[in-house]
C-alpha positions in Angstrom: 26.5 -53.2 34.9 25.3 -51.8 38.3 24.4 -55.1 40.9 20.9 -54.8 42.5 19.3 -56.1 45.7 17.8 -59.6 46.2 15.1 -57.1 47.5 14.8 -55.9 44.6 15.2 -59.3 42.1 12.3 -60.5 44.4 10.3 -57.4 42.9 10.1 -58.8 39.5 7.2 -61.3 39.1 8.2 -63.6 35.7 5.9 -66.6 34.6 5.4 -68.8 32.0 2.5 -67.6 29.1 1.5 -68.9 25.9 1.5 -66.7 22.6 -2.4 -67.0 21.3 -2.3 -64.9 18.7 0.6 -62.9 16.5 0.5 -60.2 13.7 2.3 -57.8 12.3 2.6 -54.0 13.6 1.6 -51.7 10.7 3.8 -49.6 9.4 7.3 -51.0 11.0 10.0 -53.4 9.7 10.7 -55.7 12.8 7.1 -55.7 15.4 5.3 -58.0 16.4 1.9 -58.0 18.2 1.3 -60.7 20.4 -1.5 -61.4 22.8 0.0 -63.9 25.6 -1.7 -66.3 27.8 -0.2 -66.0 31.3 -3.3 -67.5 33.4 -5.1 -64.2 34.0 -8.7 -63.8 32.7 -7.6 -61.7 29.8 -4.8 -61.8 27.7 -1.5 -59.7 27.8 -0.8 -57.7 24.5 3.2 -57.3 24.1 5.0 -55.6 21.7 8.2 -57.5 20.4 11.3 -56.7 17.5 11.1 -60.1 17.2 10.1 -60.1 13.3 13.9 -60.7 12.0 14.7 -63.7 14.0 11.1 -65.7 14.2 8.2 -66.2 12.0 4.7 -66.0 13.0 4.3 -69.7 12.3 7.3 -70.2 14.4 5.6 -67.8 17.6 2.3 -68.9 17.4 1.1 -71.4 20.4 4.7 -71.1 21.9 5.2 -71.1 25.5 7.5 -68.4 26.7 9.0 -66.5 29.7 7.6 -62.9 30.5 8.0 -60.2 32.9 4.4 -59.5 34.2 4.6 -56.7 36.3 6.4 -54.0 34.5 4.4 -50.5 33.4 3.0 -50.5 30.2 4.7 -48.9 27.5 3.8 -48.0 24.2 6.0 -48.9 20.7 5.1 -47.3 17.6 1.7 -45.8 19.1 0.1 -49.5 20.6 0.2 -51.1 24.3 2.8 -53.5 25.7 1.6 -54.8 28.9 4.4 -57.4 29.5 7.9 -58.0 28.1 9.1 -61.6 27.2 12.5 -62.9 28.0 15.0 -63.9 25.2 18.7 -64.4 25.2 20.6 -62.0 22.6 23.9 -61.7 20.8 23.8 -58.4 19.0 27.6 -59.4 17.2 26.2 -62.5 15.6 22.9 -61.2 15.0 20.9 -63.9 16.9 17.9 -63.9 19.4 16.2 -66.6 20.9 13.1 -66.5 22.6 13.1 -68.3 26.4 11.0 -71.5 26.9 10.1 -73.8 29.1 12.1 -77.3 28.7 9.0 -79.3 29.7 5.6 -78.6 29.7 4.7 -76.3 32.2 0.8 -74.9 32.8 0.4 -71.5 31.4 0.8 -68.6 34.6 3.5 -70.6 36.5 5.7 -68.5 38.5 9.7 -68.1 37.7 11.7 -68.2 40.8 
């Protein structure tokens, strides 16, 4: 993998949000629609494969990490205005979803 700049690390704003609300995306086998809490006025609507590894039981009210500052894109014809952070390993089939280890108010800044 190519190394980048601290310039350009600095770039990438990540804080802490909140998942308020979860449901399926119609019509797929592994989406997720979540609308995150990360201290702005609104919430953040992201799009997420995370149906496989997590329930919505298990999502729902669960502080997470998320990039906030990355151009919308679209999956499967809806909006995803952010993209959380999760740790993967595709051999064993496992994703995890980052959190916070204490509790830490919604919209904090990663550094």
């Amino acid at each position: 993998m190519d190394k980048i700049k601290f310039e350009d690390w600095k770039k990438v704003e990540i804080k802490v949000g909140q998942i308020k609300s979860i449901e399926r995306v119609p019509d797929t086998d592994k989406l997720y629609k979540l609308q995150v809490d990360i201290g702005e006025e609104k919430t953040r609507q992201v799009i997420t494969g995370l149906v496989p590894y997590y329930s919505e039981e298990e999502l729902k009210n669960k502080k997470i990490i998320v990039v906030t500052n990355l151009e919308p894109a679209k999956f499967k014809g809806e909006d995803s205005q952010a993209m959380l952070l999760a740790a993967t390993n595709k051999e064993k089939g496992k994703v995890v979803i980052l959190t916070v280890e204490k509790d830490v108010e919604v919209g904090t800044l990663i550094t």
